[in-house]
mmJSON file of the N, C-alpha and C atoms, coordinates in Angstrom:
{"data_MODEL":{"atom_site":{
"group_PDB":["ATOM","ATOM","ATOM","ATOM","ATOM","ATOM","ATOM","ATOM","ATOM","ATOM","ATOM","ATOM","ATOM","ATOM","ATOM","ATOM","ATOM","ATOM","ATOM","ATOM","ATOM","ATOM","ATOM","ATOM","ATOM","ATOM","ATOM","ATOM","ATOM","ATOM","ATOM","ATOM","ATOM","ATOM","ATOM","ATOM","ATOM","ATOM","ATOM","ATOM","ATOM","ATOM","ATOM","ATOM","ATOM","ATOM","ATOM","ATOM","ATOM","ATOM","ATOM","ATOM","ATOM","ATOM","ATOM","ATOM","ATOM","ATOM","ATOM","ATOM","ATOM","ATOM","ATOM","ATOM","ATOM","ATOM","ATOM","ATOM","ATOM","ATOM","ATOM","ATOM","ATOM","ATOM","ATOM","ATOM","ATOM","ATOM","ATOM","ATOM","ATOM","ATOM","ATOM","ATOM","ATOM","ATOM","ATOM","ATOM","ATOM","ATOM","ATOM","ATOM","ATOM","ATOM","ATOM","ATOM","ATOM","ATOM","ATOM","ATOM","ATOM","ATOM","ATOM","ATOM","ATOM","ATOM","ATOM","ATOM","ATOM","ATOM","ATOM","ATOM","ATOM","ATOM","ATOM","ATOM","ATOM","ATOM","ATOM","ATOM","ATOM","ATOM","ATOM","ATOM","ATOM","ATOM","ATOM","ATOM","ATOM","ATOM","ATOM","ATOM","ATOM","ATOM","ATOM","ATOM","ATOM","ATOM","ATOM","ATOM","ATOM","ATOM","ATOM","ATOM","ATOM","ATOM","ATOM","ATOM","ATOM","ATOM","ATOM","ATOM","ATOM","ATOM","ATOM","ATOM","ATOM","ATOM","ATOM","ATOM","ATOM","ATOM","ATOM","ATOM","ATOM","ATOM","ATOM","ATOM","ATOM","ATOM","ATOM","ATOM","ATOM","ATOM","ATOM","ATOM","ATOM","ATOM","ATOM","ATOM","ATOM","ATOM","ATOM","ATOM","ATOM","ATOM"],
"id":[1,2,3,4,5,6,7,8,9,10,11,12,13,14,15,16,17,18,19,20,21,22,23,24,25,26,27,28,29,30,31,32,33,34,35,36,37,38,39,40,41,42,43,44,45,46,47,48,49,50,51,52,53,54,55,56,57,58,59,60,61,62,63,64,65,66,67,68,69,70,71,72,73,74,75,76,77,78,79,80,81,82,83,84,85,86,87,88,89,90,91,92,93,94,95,96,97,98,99,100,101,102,103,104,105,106,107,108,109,110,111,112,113,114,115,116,117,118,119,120,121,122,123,124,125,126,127,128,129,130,131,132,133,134,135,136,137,138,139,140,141,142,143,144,145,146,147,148,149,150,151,152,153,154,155,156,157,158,159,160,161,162,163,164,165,166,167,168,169,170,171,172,173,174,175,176,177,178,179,180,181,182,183,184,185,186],
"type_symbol":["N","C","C","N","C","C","N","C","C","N","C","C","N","C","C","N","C","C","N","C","C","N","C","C","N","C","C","N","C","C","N","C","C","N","C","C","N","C","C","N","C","C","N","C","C","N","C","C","N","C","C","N","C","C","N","C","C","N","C","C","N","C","C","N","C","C","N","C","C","N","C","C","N","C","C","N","C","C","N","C","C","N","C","C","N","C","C","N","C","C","N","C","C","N","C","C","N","C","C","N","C","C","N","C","C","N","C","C","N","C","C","N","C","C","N","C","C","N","C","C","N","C","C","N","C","C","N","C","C","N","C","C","N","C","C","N","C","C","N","C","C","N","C","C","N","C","C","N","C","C","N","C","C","N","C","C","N","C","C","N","C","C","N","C","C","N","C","C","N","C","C","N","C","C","N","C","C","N","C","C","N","C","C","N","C","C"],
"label_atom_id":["N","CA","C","N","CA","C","N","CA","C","N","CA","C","N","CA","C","N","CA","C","N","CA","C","N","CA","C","N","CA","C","N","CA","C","N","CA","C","N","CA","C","N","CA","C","N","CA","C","N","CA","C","N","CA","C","N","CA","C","N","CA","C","N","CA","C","N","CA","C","N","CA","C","N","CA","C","N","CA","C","N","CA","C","N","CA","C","N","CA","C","N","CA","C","N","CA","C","N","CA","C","N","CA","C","N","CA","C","N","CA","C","N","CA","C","N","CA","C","N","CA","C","N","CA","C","N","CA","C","N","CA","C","N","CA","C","N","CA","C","N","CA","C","N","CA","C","N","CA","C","N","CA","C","N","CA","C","N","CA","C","N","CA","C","N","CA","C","N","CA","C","N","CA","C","N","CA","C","N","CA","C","N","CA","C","N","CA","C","N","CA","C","N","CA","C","N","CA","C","N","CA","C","N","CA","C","N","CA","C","N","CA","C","N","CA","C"],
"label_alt_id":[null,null,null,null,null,null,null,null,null,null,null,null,null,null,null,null,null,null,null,null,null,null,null,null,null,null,null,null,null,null,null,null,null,null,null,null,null,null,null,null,null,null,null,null,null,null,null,null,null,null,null,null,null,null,null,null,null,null,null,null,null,null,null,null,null,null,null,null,null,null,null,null,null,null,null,null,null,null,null,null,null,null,null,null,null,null,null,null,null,null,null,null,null,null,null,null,null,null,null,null,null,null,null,null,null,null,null,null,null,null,null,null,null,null,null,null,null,null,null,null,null,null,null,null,null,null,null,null,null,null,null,null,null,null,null,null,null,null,null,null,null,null,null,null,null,null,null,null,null,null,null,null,null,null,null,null,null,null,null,null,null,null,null,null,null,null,null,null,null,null,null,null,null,null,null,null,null,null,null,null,null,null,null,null,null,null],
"label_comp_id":["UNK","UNK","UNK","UNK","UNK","UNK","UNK","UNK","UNK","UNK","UNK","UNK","UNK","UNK","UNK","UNK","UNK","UNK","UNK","UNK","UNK","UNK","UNK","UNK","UNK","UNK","UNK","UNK","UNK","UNK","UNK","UNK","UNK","UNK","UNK","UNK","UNK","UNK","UNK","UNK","UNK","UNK","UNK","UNK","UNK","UNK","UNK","UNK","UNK","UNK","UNK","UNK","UNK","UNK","UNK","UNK","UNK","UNK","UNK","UNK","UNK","UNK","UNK","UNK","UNK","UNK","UNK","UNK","UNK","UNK","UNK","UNK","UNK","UNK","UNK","UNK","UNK","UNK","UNK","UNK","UNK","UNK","UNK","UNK","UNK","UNK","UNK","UNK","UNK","UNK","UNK","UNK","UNK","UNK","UNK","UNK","UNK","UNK","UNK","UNK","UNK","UNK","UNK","UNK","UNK","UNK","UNK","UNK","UNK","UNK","UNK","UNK","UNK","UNK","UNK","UNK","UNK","UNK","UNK","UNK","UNK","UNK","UNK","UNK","UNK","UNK","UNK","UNK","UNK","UNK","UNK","UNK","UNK","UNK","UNK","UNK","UNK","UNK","UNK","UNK","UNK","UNK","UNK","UNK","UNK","UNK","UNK","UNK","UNK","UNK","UNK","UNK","UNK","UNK","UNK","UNK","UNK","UNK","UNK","UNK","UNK","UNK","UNK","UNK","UNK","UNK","UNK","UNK","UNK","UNK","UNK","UNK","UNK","UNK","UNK","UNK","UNK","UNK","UNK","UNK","UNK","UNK","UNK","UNK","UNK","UNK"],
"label_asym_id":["A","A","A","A","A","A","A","A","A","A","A","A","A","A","A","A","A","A","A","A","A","A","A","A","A","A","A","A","A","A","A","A","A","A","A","A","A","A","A","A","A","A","A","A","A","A","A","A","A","A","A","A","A","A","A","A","A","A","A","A","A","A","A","A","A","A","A","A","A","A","A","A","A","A","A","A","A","A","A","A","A","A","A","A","A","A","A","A","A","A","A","A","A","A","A","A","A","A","A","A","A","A","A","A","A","A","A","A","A","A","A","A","A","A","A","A","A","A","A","A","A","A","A","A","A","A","A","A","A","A","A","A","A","A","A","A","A","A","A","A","A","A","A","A","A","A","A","A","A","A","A","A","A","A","A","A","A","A","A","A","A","A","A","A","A","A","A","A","A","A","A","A","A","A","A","A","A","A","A","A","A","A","A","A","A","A"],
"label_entity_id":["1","1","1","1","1","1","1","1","1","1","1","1","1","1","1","1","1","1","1","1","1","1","1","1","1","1","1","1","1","1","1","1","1","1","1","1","1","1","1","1","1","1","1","1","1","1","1","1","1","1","1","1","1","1","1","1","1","1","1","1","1","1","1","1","1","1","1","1","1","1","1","1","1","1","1","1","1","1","1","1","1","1","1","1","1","1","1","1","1","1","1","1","1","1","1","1","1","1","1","1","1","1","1","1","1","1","1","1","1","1","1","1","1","1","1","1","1","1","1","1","1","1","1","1","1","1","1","1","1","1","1","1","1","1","1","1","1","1","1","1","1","1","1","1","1","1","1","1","1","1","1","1","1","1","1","1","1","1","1","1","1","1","1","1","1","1","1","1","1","1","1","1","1","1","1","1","1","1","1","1","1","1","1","1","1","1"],
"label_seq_id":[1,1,1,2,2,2,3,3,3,4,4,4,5,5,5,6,6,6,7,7,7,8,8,8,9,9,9,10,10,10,11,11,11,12,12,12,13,13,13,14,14,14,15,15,15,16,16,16,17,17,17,18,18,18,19,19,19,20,20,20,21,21,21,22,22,22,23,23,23,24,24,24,25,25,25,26,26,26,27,27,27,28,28,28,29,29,29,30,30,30,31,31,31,32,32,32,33,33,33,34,34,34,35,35,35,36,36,36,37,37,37,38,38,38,39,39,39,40,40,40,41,41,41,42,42,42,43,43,43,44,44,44,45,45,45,46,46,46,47,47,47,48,48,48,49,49,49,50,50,50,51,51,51,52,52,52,53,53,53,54,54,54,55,55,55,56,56,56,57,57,57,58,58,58,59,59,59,60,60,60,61,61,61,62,62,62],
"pdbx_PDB_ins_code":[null,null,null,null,null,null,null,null,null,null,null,null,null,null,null,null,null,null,null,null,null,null,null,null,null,null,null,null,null,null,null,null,null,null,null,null,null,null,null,null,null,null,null,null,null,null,null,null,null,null,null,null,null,null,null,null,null,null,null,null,null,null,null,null,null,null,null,null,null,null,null,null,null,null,null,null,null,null,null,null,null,null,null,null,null,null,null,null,null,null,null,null,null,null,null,null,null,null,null,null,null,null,null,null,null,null,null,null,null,null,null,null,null,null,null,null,null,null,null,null,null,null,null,null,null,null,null,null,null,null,null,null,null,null,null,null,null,null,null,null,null,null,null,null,null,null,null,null,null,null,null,null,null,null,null,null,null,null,null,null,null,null,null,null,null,null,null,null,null,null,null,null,null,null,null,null,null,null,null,null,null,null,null,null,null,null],
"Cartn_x":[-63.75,-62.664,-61.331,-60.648,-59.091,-58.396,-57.388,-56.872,-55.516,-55.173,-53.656,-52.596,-51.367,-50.296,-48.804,-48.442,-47.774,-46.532,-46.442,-44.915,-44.775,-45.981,-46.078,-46.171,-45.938,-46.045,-44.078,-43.481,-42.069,-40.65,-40.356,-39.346,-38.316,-38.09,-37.645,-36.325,-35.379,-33.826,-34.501,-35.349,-35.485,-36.041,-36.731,-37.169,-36.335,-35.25,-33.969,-32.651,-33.066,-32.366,-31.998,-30.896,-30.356,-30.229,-30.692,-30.467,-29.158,-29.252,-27.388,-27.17,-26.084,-25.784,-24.255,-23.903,-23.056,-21.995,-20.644,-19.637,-19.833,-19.649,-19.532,-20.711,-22.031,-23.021,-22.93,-21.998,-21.469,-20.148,-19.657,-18.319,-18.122,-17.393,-17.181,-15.645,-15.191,-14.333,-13.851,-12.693,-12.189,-12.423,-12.732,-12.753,-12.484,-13.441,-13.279,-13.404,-12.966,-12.937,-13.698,-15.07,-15.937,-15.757,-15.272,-15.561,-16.351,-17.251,-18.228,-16.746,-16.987,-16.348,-16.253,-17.933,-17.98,-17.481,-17.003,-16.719,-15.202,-14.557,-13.712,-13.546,-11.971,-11.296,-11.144,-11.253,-10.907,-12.304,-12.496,-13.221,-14.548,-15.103,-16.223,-17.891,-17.543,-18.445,-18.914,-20.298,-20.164,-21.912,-21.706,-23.124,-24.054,-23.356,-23.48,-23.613,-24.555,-24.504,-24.302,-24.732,-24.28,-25.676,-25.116,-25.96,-27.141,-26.636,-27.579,-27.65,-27.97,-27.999,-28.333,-26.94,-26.427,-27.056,-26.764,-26.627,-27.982,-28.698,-30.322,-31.388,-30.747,-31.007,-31.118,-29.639,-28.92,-30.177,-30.44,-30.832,-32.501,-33.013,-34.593,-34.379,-33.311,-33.777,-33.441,-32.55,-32.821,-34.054],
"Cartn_y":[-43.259,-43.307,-43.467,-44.256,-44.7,-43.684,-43.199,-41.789,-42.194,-41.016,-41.53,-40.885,-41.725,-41.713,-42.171,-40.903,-41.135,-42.148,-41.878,-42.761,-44.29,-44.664,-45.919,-46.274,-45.444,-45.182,-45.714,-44.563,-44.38,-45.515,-45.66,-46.985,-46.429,-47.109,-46.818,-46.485,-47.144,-46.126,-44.372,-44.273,-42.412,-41.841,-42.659,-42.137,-41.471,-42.392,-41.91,-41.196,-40.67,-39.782,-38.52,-37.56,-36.815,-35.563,-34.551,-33.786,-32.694,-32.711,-32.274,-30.45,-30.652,-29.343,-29.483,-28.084,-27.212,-27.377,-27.507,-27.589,-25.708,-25.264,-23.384,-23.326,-23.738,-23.044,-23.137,-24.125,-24.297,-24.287,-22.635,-22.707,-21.292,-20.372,-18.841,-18.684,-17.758,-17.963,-16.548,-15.969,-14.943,-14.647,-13.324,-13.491,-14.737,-15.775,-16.838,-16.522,-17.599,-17.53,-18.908,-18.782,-20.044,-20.184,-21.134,-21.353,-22.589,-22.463,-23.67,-24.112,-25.677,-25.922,-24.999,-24.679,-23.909,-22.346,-21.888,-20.151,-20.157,-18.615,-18.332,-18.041,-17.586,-17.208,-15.46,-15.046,-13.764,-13.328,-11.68,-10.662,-10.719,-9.939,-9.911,-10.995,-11.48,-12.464,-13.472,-13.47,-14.622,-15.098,-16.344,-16.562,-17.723,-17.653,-19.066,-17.992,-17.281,-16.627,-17.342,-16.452,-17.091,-18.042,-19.406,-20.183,-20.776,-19.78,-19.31,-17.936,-17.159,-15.632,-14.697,-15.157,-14.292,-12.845,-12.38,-10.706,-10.336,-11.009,-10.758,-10.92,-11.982,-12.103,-10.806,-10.86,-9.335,-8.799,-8.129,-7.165,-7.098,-8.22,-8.654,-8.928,-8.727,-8.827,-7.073,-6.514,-5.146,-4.487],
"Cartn_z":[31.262,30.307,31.049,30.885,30.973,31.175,32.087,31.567,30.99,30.351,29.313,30.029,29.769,30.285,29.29,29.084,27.797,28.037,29.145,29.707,29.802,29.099,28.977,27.367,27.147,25.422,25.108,25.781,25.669,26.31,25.453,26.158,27.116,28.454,29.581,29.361,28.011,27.931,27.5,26.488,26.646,27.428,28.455,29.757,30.572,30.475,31.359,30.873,29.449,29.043,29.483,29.816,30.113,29.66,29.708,28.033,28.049,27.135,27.053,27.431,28.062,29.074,28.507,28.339,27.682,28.882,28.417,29.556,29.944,28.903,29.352,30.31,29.723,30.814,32.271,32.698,34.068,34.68,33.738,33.854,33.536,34.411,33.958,33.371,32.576,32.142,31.357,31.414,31.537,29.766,29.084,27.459,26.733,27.044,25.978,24.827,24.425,22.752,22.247,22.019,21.599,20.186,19.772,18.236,18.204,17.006,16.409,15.823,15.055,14.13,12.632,12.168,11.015,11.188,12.02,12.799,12.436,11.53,12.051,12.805,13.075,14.207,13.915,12.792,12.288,12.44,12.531,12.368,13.768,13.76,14.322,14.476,13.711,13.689,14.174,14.946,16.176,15.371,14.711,14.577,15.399,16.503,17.33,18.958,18.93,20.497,21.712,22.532,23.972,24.094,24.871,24.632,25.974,27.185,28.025,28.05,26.929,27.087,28.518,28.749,30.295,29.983,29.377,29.018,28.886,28.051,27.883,29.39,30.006,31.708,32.364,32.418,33.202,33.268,31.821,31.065,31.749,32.016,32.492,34.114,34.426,36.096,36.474,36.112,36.177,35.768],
"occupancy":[1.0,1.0,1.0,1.0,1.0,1.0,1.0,1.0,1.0,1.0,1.0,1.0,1.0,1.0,1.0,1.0,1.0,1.0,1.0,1.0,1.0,1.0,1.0,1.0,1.0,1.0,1.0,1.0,1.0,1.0,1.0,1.0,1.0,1.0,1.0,1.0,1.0,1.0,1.0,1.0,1.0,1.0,1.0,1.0,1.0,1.0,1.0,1.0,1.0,1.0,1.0,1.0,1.0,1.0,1.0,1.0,1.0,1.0,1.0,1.0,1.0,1.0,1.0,1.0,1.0,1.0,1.0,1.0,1.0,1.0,1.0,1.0,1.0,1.0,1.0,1.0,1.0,1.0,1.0,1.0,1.0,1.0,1.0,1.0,1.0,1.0,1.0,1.0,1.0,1.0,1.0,1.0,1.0,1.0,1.0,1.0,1.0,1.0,1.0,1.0,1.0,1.0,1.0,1.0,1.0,1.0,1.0,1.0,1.0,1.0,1.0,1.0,1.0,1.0,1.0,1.0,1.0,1.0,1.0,1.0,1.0,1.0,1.0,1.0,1.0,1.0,1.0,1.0,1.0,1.0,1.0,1.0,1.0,1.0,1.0,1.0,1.0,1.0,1.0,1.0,1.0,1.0,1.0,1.0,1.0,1.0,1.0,1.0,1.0,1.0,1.0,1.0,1.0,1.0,1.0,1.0,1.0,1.0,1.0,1.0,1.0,1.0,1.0,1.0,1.0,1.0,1.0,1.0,1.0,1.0,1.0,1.0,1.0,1.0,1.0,1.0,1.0,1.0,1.0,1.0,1.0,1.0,1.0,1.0,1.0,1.0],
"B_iso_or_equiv":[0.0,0.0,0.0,0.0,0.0,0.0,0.0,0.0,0.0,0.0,0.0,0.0,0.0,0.0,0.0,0.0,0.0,0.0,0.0,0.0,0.0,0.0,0.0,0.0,0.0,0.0,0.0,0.0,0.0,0.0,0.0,0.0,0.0,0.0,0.0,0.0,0.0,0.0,0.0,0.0,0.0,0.0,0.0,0.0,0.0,0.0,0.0,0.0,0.0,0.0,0.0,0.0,0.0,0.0,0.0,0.0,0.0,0.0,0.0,0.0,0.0,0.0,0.0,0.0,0.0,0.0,0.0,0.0,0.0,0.0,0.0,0.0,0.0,0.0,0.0,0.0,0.0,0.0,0.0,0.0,0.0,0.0,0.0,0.0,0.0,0.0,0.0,0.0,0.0,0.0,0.0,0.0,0.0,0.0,0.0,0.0,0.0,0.0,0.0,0.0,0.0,0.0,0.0,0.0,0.0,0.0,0.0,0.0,0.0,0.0,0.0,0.0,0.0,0.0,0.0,0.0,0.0,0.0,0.0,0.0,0.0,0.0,0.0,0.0,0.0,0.0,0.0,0.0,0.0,0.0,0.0,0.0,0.0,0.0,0.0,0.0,0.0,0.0,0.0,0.0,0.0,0.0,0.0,0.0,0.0,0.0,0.0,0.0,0.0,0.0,0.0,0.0,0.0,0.0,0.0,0.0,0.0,0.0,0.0,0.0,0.0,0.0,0.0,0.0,0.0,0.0,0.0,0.0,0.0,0.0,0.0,0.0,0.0,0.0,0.0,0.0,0.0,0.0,0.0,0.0,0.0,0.0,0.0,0.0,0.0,0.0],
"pdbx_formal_charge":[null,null,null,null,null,null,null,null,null,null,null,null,null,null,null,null,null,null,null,null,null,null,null,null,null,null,null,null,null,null,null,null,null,null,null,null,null,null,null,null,null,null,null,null,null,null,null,null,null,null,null,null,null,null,null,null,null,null,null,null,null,null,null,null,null,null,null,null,null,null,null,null,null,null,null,null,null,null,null,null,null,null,null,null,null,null,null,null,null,null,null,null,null,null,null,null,null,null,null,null,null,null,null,null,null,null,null,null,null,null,null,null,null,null,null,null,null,null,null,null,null,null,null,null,null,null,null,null,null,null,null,null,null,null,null,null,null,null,null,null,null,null,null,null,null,null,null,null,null,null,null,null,null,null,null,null,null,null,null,null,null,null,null,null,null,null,null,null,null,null,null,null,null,null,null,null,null,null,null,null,null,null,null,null,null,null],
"auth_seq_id":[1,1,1,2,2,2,3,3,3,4,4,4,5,5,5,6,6,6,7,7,7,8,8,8,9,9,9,10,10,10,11,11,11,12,12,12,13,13,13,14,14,14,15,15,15,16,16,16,17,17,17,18,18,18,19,19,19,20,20,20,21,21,21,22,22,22,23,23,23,24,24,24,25,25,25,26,26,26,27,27,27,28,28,28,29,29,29,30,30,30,31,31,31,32,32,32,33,33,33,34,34,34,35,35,35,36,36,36,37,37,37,38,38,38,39,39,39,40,40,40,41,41,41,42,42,42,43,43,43,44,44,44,45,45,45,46,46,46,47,47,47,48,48,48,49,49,49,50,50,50,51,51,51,52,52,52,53,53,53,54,54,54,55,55,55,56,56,56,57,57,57,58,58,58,59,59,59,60,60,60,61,61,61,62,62,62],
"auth_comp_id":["UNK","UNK","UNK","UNK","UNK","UNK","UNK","UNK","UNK","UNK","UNK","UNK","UNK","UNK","UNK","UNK","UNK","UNK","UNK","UNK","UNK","UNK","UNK","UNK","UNK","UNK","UNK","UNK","UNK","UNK","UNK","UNK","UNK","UNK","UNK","UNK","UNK","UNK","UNK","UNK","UNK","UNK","UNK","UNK","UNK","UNK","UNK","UNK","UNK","UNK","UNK","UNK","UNK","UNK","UNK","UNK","UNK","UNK","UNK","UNK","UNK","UNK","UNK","UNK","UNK","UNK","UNK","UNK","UNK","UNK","UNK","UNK","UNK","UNK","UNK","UNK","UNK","UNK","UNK","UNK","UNK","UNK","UNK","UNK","UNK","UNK","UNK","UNK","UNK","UNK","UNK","UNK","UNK","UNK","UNK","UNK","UNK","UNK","UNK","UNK","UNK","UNK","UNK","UNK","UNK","UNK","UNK","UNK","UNK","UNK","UNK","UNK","UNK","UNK","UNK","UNK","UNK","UNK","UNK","UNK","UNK","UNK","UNK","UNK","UNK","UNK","UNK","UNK","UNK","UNK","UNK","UNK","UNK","UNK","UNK","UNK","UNK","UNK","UNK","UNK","UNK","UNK","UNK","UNK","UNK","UNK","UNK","UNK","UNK","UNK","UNK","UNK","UNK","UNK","UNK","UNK","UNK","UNK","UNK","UNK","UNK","UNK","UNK","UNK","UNK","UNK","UNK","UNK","UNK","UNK","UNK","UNK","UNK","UNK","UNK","UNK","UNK","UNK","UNK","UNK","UNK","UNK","UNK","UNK","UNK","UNK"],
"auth_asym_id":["A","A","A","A","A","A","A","A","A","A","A","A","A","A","A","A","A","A","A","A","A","A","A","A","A","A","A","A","A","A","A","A","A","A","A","A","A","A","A","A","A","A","A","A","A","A","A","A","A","A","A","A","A","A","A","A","A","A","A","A","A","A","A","A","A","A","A","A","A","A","A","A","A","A","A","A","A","A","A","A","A","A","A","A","A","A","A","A","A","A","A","A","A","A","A","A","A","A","A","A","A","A","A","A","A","A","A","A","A","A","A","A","A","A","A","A","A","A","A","A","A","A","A","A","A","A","A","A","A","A","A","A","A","A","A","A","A","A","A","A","A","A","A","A","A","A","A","A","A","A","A","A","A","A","A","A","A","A","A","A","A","A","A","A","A","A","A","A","A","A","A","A","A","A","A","A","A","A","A","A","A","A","A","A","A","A"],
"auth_atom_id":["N","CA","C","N","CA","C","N","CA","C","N","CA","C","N","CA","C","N","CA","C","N","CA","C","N","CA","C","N","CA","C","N","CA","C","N","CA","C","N","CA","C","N","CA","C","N","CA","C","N","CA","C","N","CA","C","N","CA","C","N","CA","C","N","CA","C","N","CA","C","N","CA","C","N","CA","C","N","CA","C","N","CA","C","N","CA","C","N","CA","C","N","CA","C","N","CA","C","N","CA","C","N","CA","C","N","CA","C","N","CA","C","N","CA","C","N","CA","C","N","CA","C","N","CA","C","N","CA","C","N","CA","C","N","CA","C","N","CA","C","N","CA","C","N","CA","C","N","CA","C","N","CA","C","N","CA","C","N","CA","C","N","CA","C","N","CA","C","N","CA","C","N","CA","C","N","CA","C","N","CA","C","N","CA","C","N","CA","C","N","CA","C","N","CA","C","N","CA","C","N","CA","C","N","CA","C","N","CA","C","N","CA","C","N","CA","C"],
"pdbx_PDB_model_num":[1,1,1,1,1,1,1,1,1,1,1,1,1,1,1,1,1,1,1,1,1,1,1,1,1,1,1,1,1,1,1,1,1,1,1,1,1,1,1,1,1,1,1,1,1,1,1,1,1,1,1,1,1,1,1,1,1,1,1,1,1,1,1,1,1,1,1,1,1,1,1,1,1,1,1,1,1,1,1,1,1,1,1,1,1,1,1,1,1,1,1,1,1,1,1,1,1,1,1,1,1,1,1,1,1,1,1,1,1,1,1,1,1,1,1,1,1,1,1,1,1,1,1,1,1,1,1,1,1,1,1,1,1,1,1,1,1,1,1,1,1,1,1,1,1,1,1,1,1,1,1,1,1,1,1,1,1,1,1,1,1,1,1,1,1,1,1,1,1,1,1,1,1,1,1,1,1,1,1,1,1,1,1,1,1,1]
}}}
């Protein structure tokens, strides 16, 4: 039997696609203030977490 090889399936521009990386995740930065477009700016409310959950890391290498 033939063996399969999906990459011949897939056209060579999404082959060489890039996948998208967060300017923050490679960038530290003193109390930012992240807003989505849909996010206020008022109250406590963050429904868009951290989007390499630094803190949950921390939290698993200790």
């Amino acid at each position: 039997m033939k063996e399969f090889n999906i990459n011949q399936l897939v056209r060579k521009n999404i082959l060489e696609l890039q996948p998208y990386v967060s300017f923050r995740d490679h960038n530290e930065f003193v109390k930012p203030v992240l807003l989505d477009a849909n996010e206020s700016p008022f109250g406590e409310f963050n429904r868009y977490p951290d989007s390499t959950q630094k803190k949950s890391n921390r939290n698993y290498q200790n």
